[in-house]
N, C-alpha and C positions, 0 to 999 in steps of 0.2 A: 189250752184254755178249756178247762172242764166245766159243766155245771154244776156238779155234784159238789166240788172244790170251792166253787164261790159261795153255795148254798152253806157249806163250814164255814167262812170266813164270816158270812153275814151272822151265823146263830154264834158265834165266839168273840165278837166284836161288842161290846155294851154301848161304844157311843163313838162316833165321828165327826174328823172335822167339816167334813162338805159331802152333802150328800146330795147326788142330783135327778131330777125326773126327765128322762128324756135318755133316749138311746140313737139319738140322731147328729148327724154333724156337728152341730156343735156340746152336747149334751157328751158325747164322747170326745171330742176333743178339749172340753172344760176336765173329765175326768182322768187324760195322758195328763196335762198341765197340772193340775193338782198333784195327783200321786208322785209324778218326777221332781216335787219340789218337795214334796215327804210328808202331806197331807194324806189323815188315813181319811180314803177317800170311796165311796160306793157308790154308784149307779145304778139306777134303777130302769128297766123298759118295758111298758105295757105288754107288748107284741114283740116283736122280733128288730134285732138291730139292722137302722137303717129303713125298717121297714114302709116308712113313708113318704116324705118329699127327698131323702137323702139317697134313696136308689133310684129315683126318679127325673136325672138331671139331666141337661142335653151333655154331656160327657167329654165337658171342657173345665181345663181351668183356666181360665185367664181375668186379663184384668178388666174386661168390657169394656169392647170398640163403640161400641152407643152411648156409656155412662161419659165416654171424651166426647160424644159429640151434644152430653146434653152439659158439657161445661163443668163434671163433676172430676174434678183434677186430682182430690183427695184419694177418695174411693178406688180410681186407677191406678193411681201409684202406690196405694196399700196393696192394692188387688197382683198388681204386676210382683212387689217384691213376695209378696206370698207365694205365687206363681213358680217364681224359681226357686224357693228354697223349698218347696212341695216336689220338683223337679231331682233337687239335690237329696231329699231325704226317704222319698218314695219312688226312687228312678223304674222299678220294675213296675211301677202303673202309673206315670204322667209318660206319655210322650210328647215330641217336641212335632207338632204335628202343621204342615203348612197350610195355609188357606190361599183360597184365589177367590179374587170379585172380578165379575167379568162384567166391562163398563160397554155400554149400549148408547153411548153418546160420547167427543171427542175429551169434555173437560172432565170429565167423573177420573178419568185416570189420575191426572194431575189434582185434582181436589182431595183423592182417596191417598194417593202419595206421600201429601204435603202431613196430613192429619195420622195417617197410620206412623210416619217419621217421629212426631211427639209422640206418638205412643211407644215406639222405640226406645226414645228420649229418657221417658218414663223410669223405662224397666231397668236405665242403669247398667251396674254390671253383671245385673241377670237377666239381661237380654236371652231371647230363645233363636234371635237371627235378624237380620237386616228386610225388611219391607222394601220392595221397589217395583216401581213401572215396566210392565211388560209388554211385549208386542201380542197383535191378535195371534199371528202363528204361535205362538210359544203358549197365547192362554189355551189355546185347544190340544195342544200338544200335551198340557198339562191337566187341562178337563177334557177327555175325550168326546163326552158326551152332552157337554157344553151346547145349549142353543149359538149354532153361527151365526144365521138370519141378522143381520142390525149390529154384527158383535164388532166392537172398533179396536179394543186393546183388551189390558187387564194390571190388575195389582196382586204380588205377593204381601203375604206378611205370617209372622210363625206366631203361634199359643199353644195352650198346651191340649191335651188330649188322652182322658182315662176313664177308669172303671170305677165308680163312685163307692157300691155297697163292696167291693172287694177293698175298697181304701179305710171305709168301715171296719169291717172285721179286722183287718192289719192295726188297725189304731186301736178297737178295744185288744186286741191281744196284746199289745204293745204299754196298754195300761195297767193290764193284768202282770205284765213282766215285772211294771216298775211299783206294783203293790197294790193296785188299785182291786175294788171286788166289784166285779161287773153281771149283773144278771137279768138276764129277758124274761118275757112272760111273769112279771111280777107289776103288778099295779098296782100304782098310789090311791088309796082310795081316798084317805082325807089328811087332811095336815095337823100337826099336834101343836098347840097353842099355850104357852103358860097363864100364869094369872094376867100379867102384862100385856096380853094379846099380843105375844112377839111368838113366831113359831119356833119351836124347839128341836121339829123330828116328822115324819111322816109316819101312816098306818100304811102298809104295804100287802096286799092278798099274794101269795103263789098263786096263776090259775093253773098249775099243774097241779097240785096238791090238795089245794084247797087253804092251807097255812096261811094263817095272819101273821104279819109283824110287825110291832110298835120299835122305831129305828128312832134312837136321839142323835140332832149333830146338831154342831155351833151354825152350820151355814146351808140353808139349802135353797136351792136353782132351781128353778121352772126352765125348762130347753126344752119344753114339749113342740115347736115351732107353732103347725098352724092349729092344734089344741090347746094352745098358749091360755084361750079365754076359761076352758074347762077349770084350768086350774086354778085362773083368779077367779073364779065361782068358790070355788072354797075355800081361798084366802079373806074376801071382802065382802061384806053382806051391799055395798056401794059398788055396783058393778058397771063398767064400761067396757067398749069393745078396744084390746090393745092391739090385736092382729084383722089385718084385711085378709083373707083367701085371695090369690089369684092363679088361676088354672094353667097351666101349659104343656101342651101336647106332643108328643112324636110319633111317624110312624117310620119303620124299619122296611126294610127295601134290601132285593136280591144285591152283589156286589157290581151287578152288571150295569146299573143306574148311576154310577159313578166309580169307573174302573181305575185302577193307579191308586195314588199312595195319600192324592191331594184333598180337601174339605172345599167346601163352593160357601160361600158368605154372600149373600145380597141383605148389601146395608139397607134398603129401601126398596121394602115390599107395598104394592097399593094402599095397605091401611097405614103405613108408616113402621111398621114392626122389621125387625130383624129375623130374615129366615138362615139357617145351615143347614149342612148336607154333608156328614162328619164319617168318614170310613172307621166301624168301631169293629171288634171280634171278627171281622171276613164280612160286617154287613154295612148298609147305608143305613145313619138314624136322619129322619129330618124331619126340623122340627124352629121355632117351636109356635104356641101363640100364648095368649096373656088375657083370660076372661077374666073377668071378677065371680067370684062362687060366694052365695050365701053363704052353705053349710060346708065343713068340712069332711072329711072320709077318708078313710082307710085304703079304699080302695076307688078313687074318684074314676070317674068315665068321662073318655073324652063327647065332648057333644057334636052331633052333624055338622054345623056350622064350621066347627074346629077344622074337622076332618075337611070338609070342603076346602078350607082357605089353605091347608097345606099341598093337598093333592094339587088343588089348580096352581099355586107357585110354582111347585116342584114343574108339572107340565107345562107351564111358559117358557122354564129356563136352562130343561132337561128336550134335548133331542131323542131321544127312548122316550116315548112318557108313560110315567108311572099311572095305574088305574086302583081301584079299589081291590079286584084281585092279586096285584103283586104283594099286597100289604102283609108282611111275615107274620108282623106285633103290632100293637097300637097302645101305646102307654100315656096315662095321665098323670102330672104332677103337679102338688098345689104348694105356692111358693107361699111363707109365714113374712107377709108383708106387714113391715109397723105400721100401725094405721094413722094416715096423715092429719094433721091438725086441720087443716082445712076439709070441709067436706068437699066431696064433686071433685075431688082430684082423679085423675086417670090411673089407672096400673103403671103405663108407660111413665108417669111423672113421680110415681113413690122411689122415693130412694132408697136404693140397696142396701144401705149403710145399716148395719145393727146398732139397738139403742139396747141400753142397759137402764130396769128402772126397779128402783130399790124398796118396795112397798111401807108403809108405816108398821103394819107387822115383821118386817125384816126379810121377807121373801125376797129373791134377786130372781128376777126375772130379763132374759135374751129376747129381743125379736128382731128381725130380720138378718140381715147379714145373707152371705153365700158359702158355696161350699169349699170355692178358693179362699176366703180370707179366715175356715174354720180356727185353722191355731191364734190366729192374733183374735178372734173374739173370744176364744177361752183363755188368752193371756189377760184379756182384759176383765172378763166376768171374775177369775182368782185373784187378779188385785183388786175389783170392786168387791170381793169376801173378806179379803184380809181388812180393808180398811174399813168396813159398815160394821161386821160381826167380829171385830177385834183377833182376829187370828193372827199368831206371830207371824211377822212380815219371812219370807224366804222368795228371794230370786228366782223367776221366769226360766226354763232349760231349754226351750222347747226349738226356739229359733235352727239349731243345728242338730237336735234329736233326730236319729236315724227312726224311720218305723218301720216294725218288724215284718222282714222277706226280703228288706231294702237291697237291690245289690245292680252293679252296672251292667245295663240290659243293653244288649247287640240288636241290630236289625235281624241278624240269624237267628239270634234266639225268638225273635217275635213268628218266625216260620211256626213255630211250636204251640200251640195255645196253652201248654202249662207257665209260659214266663209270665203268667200273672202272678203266680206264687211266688216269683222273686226264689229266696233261700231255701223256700218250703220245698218247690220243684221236686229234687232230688230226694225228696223222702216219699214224695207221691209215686215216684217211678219204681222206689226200691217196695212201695208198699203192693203194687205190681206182679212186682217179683216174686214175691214173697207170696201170696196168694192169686195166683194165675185168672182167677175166674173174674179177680177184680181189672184186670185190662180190657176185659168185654165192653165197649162202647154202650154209653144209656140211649145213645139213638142211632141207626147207620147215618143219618144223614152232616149228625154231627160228632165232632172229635172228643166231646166230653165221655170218661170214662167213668164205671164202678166204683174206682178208685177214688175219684174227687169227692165222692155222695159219702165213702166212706169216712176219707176225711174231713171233711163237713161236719160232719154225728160226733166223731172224735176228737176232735181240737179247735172245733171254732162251735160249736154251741148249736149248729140246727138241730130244733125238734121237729119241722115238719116239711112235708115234700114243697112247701110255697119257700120257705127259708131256701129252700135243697136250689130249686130248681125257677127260683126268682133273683135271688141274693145272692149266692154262693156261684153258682157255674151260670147262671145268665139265661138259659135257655127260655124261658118261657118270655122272657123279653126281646129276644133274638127271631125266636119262631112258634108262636105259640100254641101250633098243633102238633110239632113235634114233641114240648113239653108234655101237653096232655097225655099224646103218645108214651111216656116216659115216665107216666104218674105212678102204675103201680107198678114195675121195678122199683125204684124210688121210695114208696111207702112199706114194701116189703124189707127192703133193705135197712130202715128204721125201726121197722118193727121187729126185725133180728137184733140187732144193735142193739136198741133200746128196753125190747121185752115186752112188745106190745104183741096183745093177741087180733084175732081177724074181724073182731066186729070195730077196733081200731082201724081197722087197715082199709075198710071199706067203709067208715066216715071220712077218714083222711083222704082218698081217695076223691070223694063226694065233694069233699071243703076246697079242696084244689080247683077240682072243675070250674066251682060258682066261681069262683077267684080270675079263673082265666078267661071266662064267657067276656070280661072286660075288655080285656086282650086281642078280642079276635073281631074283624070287619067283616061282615057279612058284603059278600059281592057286589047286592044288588041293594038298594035304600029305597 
């Protein structure tokens, strides 16, 4: 997956059938679904893929143990079968990863039993494992570091657990295999409209170049998630707000805070929210909360408040307890919530569920939805194309579509931190080989190599050390003074690759920092 390759396809192309804005979960998973049905299909992304709510997820898939307890039956059992065929089709980044709730009074066990059982139920025959009633010995057995104090039992139950922007890149490359022309750092700046006031095409900037493009297609998709409103600004001179922002937070934690193999779940945190504590790349993510946010951003910052309510959770329920010093990372993410017909509705009460809404100019526009049920909302946004903008009807593929790296991952191979690549693995190792200096580690502290930054530049599209070292290898999500530490390695290595000179090297440098001051918790508040 080259850029230089897609930037051909898009100047040799006169017109398309579905053309989409957005480079995020489901913006890329509307353009696998197209292309594999043999719509010529392009993509369009501001900034970088994944770059916003979609690398920013608590790094599960499942079907939401809280949407069954708010009575949404639907949505679980979309969510569950997605679950496992995300399982089947992405095996080398879903894991089958267990959870433990550890109950602090005698009926919560038997209550969490009964209800995790239908969600069992649910999942059919993509079940991820059987839920059941545990003893307190065995929950601590299982949480080491599990608060004992008060602790009476516990419950198992299995979901899944992955790498969100590496499932990104796997799906645009995957689009790119089956035709699709996929390109980042291209904005939509305005929509192209006929006499009819039916949109026809978008105007698109390269912000590398500087290059304008006027692109015609029979269908095009708003997937910008929580920018959703930017872009019906320039659909409708009648504007309303179709997405709410809501914010939610993680912070990352040494592996020492939750040792073994298992995630910690308290269904019923003081505010009524659901917290995790999810073993991800060697680290603890936990998280999350659920503000409502005015404005949207690129790079939203968690707020003290946030940060408070998670650290003191985590300290109630953790025997170690985590302080603002242990904090690695601290990441913010803003969910593209439909916005509810009622006013005064709560975050906790908007439904998950994506709605699809087909404007009087023809714009099809996505909002909300998640990152588990991304292919069945781009099944759906391509059949609501075919049938609004008359495109020949072709059958859905997607259901059992392998995506590229796909391959059956071992617990041995998870020893290794390149079995995120799946397939690719083995050509990172040989590319090793093959240039020795690229096995040199970009940090000591951590196992990412030269080697991965390299393949980054060359087959999956990063142009910049935040792509490199947010998206692609994780690090500044993981730990993000080691990233910093890591920055210009990493920018020099682009700038060899790519051809950039040093007063590149040393804004790029610059851009990263501001980027990750977001990242890092000062000790003291």
């Amino acid at each position: 997956m080259k850029r230089s390759e897609q930037l051909s396809k898009l100047q040799n192309t006169e017109k398309w059938d579905i053309i989409i804005i957005g480079g995020g979960a489901s913006g890329l998973g509307t353009a696998l679904d197209a292309a594999s049905r043999g719509y010529k299909t392009i993509l369009l992304e501001a900034v970088d893929f994944a770059k916003g709510t979609s690398s920013r997820s608590t790094k599960l898939v499942h079907g939401g143990v809280r949407y069954l307890a708010q009575g949404d039956i639907h949505l679980v059992r979309e969510a569950l079968k997605e679950r496992g065929l995300l399982a089947q089709n992405a095996n080398h980044l879903v894991k089958n990863q267990s959870f433990v709730i550890p109950n602090y009074n005698w009926w919560s066990g038997y209550f969490y039993t009964i209800g995790l059982k239908i969600y069992d139920l649910l999942s059919g025959c993509l079940s991820l494992g059987s839920s059941k009633y545990i003893s307190k010995k065995t929950t601590l057995e299982m949480l080491p570091n599990i608060q004992e104090n008060g602790l009476v039992n516990g419950v198992i139950y299995h979901d899944g657990q992955f790498d969100d922007s590496r499932l990104a890149i796997n799906i645009a490359q995957t689009a790119v295999e089956n035709g699709a022309c996929l390109l980042n750092y291209v904005k939509v700046v305005n929509l192209v409209k006929d006499d009819k006031n039916q949109v026809i095409g978008v105007q698109a900037l390269d912000e590398e170049t500087g290059t304008k493009y006027d692109i015609k297609g029979s269908a095009v998709i708003n997937a910008t998630g929580v920018f959703t409103n930017a872009i019906m600004k320039l659909n409708d001179n009648v504007y309303k707000k179709y997405i709410v922002p809501s914010q939610g937070i993680h912070l990352v934690f040494d592996k020492s805070f939750l040792p073994g193999e298992n995630a910690l779940m308290i269904p019923k945190t003081k505010d009524g929210r659901v917290l995790f504590a999810v073993p991800w790349h060697d680290r603890i993510v936990v998280g999350t909360t659920d503000t409502l946010i005015k404005k949207q951003s690129l790079e939203p910052i968690a707020l003290e408040s946030e940060i408070e309510f998670v650290l003191e959770t985590a300290q109630r329920f953790l025997a170690k307890k985590p302080t603002r010093k242990d904090v690695l990372s601290v990441f913010a993410g803003l969910r593209p919530l439909a916005a509810p017909e009622e006013e005064g509705k709560s975050t906790k009460e908007v439904s998950r569920s994506h709605k699809i809404i087909v404007s009087e100019t023809g714009l099809i526009t996505i909002t909300g939805g998640k990152w588990t049920t991304y292919r069945k909302i781009a099944e759906d946004i391509v059949d609501k194309a075919i049938s609004t903008r008359k495109l020949i009807k072709k059958n859905c593929i997607t259901e059992h579509l392998s995506i590229h790296g796909n391959k059956s991952t071992t617990n041995f191979d998870r020893e290794n931190h390149l079995y995120i690549y799946g397939s690719d693995s083995p050509k990172i190792i040989e590319l090793q080989k093959n240039e020795p200096e690229l096995a040199e580690k970009l940090h000591p502290d951590h196992e990412f190599t030269m080697a991965e930054v390299v393949w980054a530049i060359r087959y999956e599209m990063a142009r910049t050390v935040d792509d490199i070292l947010a998206r692609r290898v994780r690090l500044l999500f993981l730990d993000a003074r080691a990233a910093i530490q890591s920055s210009e390695k990493t920018a020099r290595i682009i700038a060899k690759e790519l051809g950039h000179d040093e007063i590149w090297i040393t804004k790029e440098i610059s851009n990263f920092k501001a980027i990750s001051k977001g990242f890092l918790l000062s000790e003291f508040q």
